[in-house]
N, C-alpha and C positions, 0 to 999 in steps of 0.2 A: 408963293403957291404951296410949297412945301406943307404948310399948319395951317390946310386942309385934310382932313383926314378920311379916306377914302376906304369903308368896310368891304370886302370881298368876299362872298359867299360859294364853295364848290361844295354843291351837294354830288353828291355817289352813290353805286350799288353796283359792283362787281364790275368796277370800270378799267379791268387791267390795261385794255388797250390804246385805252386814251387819256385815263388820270395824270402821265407822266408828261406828255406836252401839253395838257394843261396846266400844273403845276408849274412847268419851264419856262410859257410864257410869262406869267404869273413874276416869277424870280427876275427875268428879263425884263423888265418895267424899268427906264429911267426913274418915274416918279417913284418915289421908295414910304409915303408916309402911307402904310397903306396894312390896315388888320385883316390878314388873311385867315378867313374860316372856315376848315372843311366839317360836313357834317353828312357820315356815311351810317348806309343803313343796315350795318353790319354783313357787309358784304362777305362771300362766302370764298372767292378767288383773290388772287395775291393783290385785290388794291392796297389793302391798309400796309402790305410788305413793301410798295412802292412810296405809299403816304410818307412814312418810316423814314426812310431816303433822306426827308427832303426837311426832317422835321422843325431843322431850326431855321425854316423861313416860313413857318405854321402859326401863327398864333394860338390857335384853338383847334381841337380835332375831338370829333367826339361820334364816336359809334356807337349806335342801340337801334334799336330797334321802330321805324318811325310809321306814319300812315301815308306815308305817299310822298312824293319828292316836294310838294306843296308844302306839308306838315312840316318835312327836313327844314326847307327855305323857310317857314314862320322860326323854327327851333333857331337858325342860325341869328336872322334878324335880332331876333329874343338876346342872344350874347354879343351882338354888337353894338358899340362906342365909338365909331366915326361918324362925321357929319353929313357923307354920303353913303348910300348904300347901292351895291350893283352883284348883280348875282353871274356865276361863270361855272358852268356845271362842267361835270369833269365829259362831257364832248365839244364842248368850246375852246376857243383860244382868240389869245388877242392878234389882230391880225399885224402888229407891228410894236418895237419896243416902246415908242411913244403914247399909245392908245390911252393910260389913266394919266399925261400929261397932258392934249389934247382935253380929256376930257374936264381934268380937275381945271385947267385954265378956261374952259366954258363954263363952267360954275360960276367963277368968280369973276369973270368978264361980261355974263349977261345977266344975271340974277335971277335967274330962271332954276323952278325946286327940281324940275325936271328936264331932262335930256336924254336923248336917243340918236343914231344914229343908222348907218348902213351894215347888213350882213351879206356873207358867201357861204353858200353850201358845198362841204365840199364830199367826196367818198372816200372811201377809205386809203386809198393812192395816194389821196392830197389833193386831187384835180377839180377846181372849179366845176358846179354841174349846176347851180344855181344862183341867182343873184337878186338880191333883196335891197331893193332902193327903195327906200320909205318915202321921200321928197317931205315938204314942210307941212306942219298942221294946221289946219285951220279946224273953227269949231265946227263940227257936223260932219265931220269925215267919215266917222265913225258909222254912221249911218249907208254911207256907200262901200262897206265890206273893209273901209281901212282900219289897219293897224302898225303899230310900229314891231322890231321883233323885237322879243323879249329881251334876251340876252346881251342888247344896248341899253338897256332900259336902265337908266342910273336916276336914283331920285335923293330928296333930302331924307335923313331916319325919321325925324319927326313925323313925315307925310303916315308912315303907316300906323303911328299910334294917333291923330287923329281922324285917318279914313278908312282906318282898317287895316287887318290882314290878308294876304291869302284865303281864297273861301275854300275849305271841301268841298264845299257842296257842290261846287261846278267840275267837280274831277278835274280832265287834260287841258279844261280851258281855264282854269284857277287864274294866269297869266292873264288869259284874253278879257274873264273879269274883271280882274285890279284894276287894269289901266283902263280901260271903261269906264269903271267908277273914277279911277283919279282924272282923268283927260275929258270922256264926254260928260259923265254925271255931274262933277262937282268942276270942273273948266280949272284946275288947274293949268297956270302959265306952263307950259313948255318949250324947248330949242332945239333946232334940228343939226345936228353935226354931219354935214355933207360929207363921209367920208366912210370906208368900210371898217369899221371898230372890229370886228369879231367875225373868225371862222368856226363855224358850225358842222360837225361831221352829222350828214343826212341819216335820217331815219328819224326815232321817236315814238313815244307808245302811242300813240293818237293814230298813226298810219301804220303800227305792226296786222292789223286786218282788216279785213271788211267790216267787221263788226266795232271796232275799237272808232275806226273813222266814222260810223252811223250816231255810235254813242258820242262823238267828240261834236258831231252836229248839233246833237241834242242837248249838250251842256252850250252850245255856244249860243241855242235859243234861249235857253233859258237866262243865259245872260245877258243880251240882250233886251227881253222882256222886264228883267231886274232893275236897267240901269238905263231907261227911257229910248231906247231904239225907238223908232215911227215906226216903221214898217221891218219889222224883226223878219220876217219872212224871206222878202227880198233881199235883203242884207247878208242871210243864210246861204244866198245862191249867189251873190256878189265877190263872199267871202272870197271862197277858194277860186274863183275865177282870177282872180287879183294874183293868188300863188303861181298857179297855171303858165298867165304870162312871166310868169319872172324867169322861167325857163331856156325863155326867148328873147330878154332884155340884154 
């Protein structure tokens, strides 16, 4: 399992308070074959002083100035050389030390380019406040407001140099894009790993206001619209419904 090599992506921007247990989990990983890449956006508060820390389990660290956490994650993809790639922003964590063992042994046990699994949301305590069970895909899901969450989202590198990058052009749903295009547009095989990979500290720029969550609607139509949704509209109101319960799951 080992010589599979698994790329790791932490984008940042003045993530004092959570760059360092994300890094630790990171470090805590049985599976060790593993290119960690942070790519910050010249953050202006002591991240890069805690990066610093930890440097010689970094492979790559690189701070300038980017356009958006999306452009960060294209910039990182761009300097990775594993055969998988998974992205772990510095408010992520893996939710246990086995998570890229788990994961790397579903690569190569199902043969599947892509895999995703379960997330927790959690606040800044640590306390569970949400819970994201994806269940298995089938084609069309997509169509009824489903998604996987991001932040499981582990695929082969190759995938993005023939399906694409990241788009700007959809801003906060850049994410809900891609996998859009790789899963509904183009049916990409996927696997679902029954299991919670990844704690996520709640928040995000898409719900910092009213206004950021109207615009995050309105990229998530146009995404849709892009990548053959039926009825984009309904799918828009299905969305967040789906979040809604996960409150209560």
């Amino acid at each position: 399992m080992q010589d599979l090599k698994i790329s790791l992506i932490t984008v940042a921007f003045n993530a004092e308070n959570t760059i360092e247990r994300c890094i630790q989990s990171v470090i805590g990983q049985t599976f060790k074959n593993v290119e960690y890449i942070i790519i910050d956006g010249v953050s202006t508060d002591s991240t890069i002083r805690i990066i610093d820390r930890y440097k010689e389990h970094i492979n790559i660290c690189l701070s300038e100035p980017d356009k958006g956490i999306y452009d960060a994650m294209n910039k990182g993809i761009k300097l990775a050389q594993g055969d998988i790639i998974g992205m772990l922003n510095a408010d992520d964590f893996f939710a246990d030390k086995n998570i890229l063992s788990t994961i790397a042994g579903t690569f190569k046990q199902q043969k599947a380019p892509i895999i995703y699994g379960d997330l927790d949301f959690v606040n800044s305590q640590g306390k569970v406040v949400r819970k994201w069970r994806s269940g298995q895909y089938s084609q069309g899901m997509f169509n009824w407001g489903w998604m996987p969450p991001h932040p499981t989202f582990y695929c082969k590198r190759e995938l993005f140099y023939t399906l694409g990058f990241y788009s700007l052009e959809y801003g906060t749903a850049a994410d809900y894009e891609l996998m859009l295009r790789f899963l509904h547009l183009n049916k990409i095989n996927t696997f679902y790993i029954k299991k919670v990979l990844i704690g996520m500290e709640i928040g995000g720029l898409s719900n910092k206001s009213f206004g950021n969550r109207v615009k995050g609607l309105l990229f998530d139509l146009k995404a849709m619209r892009k990548n053959g949704i039926i009825f984009p509209v309904i799918t828009l109101i299905l969305k967040p419904l789906r979040k809604t319960i996960q409150y209560f799951s």
